[in-house]
MITI-510973 format. One line per 10 residues: number of its first residue (from 1); for each residue x, y, z of N, C-alpha, C. Coordinates in steps of 0.1 Angstrom, whole numbers, plus 5000, padded with zeros to 4 digits. Atoms other than C-alpha are relative to their C-alpha. Layout:
<recs>
NUM> X Y Z X Y Z X Y Z; ...
</recs>
This chain:
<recs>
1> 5011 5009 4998 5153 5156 4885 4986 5007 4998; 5014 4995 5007 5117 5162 4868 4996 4994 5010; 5009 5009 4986 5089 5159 4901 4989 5000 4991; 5014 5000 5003 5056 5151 4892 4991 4995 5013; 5004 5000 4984 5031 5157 4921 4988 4990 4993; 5012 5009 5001 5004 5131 4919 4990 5004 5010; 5009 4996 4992 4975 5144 4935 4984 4994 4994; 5016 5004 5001 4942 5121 4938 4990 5010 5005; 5011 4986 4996 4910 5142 4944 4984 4995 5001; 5015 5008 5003 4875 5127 4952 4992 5012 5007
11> 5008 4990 4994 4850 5158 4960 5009 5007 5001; 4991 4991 4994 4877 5183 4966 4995 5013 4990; 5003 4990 5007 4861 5212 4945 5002 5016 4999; 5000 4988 4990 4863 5236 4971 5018 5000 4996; 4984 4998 4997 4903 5229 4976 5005 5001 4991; 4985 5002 5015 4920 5227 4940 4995 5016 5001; 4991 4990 5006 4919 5265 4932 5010 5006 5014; 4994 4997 4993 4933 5271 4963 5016 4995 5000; 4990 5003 5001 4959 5244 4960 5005 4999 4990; 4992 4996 5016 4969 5253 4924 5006 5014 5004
21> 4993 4987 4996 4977 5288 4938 5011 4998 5011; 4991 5007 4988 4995 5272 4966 5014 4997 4991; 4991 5006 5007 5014 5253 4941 5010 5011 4989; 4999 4990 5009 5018 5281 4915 5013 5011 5010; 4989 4987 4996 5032 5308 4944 5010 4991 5004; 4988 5004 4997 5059 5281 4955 5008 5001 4987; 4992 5002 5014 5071 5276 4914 5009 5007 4999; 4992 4987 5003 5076 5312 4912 5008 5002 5006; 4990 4999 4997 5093 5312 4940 5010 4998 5000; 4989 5012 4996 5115 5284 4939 5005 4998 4982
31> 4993 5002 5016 5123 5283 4901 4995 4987 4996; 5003 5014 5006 5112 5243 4902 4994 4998 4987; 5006 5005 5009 5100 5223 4874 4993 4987 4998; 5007 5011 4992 5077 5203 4886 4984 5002 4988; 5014 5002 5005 5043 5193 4869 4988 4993 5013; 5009 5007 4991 5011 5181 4887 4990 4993 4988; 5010 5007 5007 4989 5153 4879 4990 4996 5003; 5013 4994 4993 4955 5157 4891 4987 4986 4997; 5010 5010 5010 4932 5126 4886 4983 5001 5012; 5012 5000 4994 4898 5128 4894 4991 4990 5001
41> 5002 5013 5001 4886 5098 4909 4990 4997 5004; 5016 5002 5005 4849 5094 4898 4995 5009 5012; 5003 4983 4992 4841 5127 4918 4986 5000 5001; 5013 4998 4999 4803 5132 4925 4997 5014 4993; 5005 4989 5001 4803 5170 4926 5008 5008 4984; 4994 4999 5012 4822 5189 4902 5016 5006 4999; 4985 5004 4997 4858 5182 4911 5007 5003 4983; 4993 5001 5010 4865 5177 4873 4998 5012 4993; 4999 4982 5007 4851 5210 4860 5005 5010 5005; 4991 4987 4995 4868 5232 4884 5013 4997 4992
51> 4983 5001 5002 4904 5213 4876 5002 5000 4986; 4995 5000 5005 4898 5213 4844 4998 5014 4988; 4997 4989 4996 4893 5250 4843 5011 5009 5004; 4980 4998 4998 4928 5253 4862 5006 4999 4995; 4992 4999 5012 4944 5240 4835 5002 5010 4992; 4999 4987 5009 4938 5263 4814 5007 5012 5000; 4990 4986 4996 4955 5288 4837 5010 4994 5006; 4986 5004 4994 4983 5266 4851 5005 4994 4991; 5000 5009 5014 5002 5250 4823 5009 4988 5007; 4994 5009 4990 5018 5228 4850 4988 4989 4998
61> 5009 5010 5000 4986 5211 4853 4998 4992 4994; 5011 5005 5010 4973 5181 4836 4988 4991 5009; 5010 5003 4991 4941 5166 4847 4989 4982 4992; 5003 5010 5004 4930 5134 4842 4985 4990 5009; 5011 5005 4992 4895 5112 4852 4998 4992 5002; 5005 5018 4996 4881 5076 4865 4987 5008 4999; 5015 4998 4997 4845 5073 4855 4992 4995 5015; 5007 5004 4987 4839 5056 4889 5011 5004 5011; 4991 5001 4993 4856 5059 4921 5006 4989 5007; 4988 5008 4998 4885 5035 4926 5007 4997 5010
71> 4986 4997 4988 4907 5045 4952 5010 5007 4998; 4985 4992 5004 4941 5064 4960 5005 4993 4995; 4991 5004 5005 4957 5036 4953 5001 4997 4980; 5005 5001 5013 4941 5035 4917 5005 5013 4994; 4995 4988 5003 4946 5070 4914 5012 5004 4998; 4987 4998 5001 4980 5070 4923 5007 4991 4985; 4992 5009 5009 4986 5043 4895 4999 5007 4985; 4998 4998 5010 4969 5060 4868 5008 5018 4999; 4992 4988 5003 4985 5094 4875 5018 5004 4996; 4983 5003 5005 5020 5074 4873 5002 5003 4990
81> 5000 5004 5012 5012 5062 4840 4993 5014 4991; 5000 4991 5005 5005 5099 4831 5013 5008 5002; 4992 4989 4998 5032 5116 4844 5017 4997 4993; 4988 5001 5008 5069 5121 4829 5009 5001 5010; 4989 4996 4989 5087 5130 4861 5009 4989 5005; 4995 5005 4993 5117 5113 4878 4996 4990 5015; 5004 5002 4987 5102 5116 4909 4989 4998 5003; 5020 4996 4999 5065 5110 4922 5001 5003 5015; 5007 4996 4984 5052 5130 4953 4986 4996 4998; 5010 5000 4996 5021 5115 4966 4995 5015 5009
91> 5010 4989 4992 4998 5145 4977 4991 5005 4999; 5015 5001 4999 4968 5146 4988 4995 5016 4997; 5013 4990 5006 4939 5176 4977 4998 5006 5011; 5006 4992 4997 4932 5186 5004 5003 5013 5011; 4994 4991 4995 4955 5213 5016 5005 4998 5014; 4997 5000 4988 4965 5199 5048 5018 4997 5001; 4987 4997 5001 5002 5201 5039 5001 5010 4983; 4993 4994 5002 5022 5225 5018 5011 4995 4984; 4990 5008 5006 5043 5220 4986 5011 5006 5007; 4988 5002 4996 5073 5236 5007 5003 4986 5005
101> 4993 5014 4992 5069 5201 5027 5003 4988 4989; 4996 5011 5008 5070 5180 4997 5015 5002 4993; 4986 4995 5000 5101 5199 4986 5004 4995 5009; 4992 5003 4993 5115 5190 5017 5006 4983 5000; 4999 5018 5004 5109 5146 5008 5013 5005 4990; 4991 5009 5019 5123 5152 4969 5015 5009 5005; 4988 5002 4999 5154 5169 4984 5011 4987 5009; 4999 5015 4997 5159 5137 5004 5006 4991 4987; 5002 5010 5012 5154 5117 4976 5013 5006 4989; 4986 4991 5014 5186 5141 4950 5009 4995 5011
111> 4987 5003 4988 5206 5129 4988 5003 4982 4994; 4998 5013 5005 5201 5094 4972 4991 4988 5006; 5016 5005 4994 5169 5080 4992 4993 4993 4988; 5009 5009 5010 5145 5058 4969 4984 5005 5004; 5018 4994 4991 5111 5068 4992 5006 5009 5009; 5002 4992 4991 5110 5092 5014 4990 5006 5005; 5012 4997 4997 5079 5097 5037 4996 5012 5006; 5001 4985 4993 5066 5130 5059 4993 4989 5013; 5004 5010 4987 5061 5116 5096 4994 5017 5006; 5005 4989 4996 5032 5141 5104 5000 5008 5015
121> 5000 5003 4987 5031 5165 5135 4994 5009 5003; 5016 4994 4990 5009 5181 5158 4987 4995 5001; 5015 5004 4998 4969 5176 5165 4994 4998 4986; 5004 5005 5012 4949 5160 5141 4992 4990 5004; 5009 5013 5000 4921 5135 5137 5002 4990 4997; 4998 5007 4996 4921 5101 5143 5014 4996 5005; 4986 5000 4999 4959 5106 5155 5000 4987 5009; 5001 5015 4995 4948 5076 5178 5003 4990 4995; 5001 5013 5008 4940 5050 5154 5011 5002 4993; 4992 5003 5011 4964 5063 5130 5015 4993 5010
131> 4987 5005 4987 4994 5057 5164 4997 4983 4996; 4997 5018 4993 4984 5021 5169 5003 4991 4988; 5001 5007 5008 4977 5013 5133 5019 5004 4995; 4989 4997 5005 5017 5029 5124 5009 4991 5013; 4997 5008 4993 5027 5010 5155 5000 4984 4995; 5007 5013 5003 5013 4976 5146 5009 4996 4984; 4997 5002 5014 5029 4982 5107 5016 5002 5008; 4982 5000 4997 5066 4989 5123 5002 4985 5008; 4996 5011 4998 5064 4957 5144 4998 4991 4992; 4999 5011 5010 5053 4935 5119 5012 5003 4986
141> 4992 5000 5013 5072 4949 5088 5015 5006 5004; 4986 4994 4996 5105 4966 5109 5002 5010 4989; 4996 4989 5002 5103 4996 5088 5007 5009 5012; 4991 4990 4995 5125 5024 5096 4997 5011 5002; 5005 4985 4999 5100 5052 5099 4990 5001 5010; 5009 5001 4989 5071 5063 5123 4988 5002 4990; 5017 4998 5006 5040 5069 5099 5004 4997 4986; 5002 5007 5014 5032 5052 5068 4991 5004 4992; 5015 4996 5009 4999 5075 5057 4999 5013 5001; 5002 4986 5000 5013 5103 5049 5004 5005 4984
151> 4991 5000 5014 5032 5122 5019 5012 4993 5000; 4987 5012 5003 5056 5103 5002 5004 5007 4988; 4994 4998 5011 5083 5110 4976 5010 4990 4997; 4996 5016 5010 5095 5081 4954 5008 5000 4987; 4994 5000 5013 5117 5071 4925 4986 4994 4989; 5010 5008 5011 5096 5063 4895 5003 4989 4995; 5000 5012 5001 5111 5032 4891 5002 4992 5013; 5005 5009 4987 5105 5020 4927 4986 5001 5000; 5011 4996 5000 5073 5031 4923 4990 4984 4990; 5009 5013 5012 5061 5005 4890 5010 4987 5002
161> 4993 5011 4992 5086 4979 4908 4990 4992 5015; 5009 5003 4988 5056 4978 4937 4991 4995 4993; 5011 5011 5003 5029 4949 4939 4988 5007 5004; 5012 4993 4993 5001 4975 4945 4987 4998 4994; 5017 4999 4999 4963 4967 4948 4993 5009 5009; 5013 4989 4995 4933 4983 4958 5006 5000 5016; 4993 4995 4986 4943 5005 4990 5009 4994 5006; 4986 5009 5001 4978 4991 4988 5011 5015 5005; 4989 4993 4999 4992 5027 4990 5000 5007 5016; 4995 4996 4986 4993 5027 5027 5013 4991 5000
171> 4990 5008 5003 5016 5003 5019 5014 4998 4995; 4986 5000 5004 5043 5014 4998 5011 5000 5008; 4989 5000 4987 5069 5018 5029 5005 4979 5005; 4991 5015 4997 5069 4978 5037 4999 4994 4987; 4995 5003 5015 5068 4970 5001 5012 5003 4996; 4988 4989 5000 5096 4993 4997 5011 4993 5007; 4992 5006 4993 5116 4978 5020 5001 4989 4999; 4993 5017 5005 5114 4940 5014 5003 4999 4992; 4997 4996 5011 5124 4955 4986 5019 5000 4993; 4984 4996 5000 5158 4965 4995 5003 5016 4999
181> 4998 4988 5003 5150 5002 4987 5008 5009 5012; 5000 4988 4991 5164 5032 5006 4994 5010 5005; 5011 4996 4995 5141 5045 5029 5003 5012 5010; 4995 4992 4990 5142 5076 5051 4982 5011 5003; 5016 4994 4994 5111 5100 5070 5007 5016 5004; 4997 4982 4997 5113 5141 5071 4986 5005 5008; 5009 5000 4993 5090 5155 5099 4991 5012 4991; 5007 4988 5005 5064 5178 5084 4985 5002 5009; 5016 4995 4993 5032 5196 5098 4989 4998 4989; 5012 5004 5005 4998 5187 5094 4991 5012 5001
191> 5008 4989 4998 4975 5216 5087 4986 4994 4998; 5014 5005 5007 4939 5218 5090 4992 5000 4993; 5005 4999 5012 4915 5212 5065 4993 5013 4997; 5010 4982 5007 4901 5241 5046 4986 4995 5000; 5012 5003 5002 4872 5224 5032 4995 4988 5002; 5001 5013 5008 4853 5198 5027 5002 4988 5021; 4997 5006 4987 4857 5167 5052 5010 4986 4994; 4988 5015 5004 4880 5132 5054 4992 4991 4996; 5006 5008 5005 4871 5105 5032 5003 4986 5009; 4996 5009 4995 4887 5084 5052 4997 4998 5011
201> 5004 5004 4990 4868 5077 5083 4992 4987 4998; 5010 5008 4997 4846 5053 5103 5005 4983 5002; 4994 5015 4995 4849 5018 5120 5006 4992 4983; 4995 5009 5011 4847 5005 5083 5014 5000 4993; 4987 4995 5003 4878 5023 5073 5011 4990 5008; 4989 5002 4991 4899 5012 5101 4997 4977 5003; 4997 5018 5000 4886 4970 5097 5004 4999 4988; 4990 5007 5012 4899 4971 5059 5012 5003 4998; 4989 4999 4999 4930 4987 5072 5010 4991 5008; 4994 5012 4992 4937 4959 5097 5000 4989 4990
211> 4994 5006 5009 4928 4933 5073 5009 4999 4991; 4986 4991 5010 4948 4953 5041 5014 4996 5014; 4987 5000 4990 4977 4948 5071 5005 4984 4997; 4994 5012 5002 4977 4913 5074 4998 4993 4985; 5000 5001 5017 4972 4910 5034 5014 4997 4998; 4984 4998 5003 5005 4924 5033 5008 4994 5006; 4991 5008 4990 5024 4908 5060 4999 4984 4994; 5003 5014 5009 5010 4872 5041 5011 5003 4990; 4994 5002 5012 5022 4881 5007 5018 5006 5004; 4988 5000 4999 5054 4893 5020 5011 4989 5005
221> 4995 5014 4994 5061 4864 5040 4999 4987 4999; 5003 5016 5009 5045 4829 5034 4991 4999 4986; 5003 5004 5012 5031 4838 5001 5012 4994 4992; 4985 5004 5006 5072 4834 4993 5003 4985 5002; 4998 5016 4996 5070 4802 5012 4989 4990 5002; 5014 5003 5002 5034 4790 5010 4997 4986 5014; 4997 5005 4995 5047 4757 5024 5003 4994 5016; 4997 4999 4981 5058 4765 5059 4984 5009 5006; 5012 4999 4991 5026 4780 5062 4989 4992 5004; 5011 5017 5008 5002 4752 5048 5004 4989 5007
231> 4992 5011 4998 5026 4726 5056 5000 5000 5019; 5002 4998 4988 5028 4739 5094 4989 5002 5008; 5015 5002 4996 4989 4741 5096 4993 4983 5001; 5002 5014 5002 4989 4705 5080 5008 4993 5012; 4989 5006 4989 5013 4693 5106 4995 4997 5013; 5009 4994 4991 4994 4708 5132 4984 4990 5004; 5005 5010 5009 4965 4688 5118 5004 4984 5001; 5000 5009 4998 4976 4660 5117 5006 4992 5018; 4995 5003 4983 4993 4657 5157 4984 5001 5006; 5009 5000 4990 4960 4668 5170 4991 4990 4997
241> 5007 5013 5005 4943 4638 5148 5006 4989 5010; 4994 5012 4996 4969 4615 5159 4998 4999 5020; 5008 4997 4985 4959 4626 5197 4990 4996 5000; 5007 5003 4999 4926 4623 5193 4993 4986 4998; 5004 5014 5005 4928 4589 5180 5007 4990 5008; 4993 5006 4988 4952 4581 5211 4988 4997 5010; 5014 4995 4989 4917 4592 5231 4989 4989 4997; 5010 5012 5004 4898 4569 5210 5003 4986 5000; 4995 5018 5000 4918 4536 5215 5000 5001 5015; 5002 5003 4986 4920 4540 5252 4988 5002 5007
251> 5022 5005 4997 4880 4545 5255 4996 4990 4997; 5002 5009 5005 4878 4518 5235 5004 4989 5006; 4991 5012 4995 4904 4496 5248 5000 4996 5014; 4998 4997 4983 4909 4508 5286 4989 4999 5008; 5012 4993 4998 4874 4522 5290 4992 4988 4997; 5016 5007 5005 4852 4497 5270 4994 5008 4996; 5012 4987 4998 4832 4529 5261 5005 5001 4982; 4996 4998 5015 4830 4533 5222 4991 5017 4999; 5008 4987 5004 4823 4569 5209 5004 5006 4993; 4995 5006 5018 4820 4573 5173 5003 5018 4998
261> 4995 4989 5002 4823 4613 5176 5016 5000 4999; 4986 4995 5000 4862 4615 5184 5006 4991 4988; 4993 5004 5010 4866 4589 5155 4995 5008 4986; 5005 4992 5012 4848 4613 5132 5008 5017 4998; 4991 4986 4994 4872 4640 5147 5017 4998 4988; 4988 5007 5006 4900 4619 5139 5004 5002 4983; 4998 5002 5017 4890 4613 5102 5003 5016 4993; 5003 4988 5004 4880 4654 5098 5019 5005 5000; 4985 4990 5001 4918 4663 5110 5008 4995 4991; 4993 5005 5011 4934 4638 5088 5003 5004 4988
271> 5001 4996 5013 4918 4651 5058 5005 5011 5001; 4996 4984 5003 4924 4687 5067 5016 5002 5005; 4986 5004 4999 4958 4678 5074 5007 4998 4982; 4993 5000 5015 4963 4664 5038 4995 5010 4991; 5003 4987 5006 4943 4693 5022 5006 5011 5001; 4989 4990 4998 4967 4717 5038 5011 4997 4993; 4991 5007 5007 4994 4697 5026 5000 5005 4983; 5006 4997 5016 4979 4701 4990 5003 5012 4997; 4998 4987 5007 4977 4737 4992 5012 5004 5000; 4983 4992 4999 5013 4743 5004 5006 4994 4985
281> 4994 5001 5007 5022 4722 4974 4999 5011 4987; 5004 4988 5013 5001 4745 4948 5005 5012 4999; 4999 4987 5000 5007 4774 4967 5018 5000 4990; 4987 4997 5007 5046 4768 4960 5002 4999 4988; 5002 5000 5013 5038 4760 4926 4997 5017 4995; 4999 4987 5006 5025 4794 4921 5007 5011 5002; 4985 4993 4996 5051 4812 4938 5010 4999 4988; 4992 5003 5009 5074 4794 4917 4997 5011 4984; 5010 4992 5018 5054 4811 4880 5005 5015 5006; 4999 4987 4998 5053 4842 4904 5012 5004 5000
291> 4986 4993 5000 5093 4846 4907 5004 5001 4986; 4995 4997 5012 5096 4839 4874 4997 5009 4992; 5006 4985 5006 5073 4868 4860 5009 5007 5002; 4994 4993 4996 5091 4886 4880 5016 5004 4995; 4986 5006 5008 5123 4872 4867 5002 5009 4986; 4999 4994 5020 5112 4882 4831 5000 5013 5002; 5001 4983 4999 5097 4920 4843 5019 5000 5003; 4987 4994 4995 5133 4925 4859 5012 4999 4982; 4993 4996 5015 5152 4912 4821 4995 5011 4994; 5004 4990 5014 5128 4933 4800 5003 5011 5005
301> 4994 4986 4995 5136 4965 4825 5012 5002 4993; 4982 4995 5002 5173 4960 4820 5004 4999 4984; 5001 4997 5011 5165 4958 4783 4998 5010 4994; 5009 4988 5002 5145 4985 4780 5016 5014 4998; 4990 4984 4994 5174 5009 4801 5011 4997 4992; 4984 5002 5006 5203 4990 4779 4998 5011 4985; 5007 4994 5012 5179 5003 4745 5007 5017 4999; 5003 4988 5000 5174 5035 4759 5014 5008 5006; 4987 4995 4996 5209 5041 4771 5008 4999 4987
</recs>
């Protein structure tokens, strides 16, 4: 099995020659034949002229750019669509793990694994938020692992089988799994950073990772059924109209007391009763198109591997 390490890099200028030598004394060691794919994801400083300097002396390397900055998840996509390897290791730039530990995923993965993640250990920063937010993703999606934002090692055809958007690759683990894939987690240590600092902080960080959460949890679940969600809001909707308009005949009738708000209540839930209705039908309409895409991607694969077989 050919690995190809995918390593995004935003500012990291300081860390790549260190982690090319990192990478370089394991090769020697280990005999592997592994490549790295280095994408530089619209970098400020000069991220791209150091790596692409490295090259020159690692012939492992190749180094690839985004004129803007995108995201990991961007990064991770176009360094797919560079690389030749069997395998993809996600790993990050900035020296806080080891390629021994990624070796330790992709022998997982030759055991017959599909993903395999690193469930990080010891002290480390935001280990808080990261606990509640890896907590919160195991009760909602019943994965099988304890941390979902770490390194990962993947088949390359589980990999371009994932519905991934923007900062989606905290996500590969419950994609992965509604999936049907085989999933397993190897503990690895977390070192501290050499240089540089984490891109990934700050309240803002941690409210597009709650939202991004229930993104996922939607499209996994009533995006498939659009219906029971729409349909159970409309329902909903309509009982509390049909209540409210219980309220407005017995003021009227019982009472003598007319009061034109709760029949303006009445009419508001009706509508948003049948407007829900509406969407559950569309939604399941586009569902519908969506399995079928899907349908077709899955023939043209099995075309592809009959070809090339």
């Amino acid at each position: 099995m050919r690995v190809s390490l995918l390593i995004p890099a935003y500012n990291e200028e300081e860390n790549l020659p260190e982690l090319m030598q990192e990478i370089d004394r394991f090769l020697r060691e280990t005999g592997e034949d592994w490549e790295v794919v280095l994408v530089d994801d619209g970098s400020t400083d000069h991220t791209y002229e150091v790596a692409r300097r490295l090259a020159e002396r690692y012939p492992f390397l190749k180094v690839v750019r985004h004129r803007r900055n995108l995201g990991v998840t961007d990064a991770l996509i176009t360094g797919a669509r560079h690389a030749t390897g069997e395998v993809f290791v996600f790993f990050p730039a900035d020296l806080q793990h080891l390629p021994e530990d990624a070796h330790k995923l992709v022998q997982k993965i030759r055991e017959g694994y599909d993903l395999v993640t690193g469930w990080k250990q010891g002290k480390y920063e935001k280990k808080f938020v990261s606990g509640v937010y890896n907590w919160l993703s195991r009760m909602l999606f019943r994965v099988p692992v304890h941390d979902l934002n770490s390194i990962k090692a993947m088949r390359r055809e589980m990999f371009f089988d994932l519905p991934l958007r923007r900062d989606w690759h905290r996500y590969i683990v419950p994609l992965a799994h509604d999936r049907g894939y085989r999933i397993t987690e190897v503990k690895v240590p977390l070192y501290p950073r050499r240089h540089g600092e984490s891109k990934f902080k700050g309240p803002k960080r941690v409210i597009i990772g709650l939202l991004d959460l229930l993104a996922v949890k939607f499209q996994l679940t009533f995006m498939r059924k659009p219906m029971l969600f729409f349909g159970s809001l409309g329902l909903l909707s309509f009982l509390l109209g049909f209540l409210a308009g219980l309220v407005a005949l017995y003021l009227r009738f019982v009472r003598h007391l007319g009061y034109r708000p709760i029949l303006y209540l009445v009419v508001l839930l009706v509508l948003a009763g049948i407007i829900l209705f509406v969407a559950g039908f569309l939604g399941e309409l586009i569902a519908g198109l969506y399995d079928e895409i899907q349908r077709l991607r899955r023939e043209e694969a099995g075309r592809r591997e009959s070809t090339e077989a």
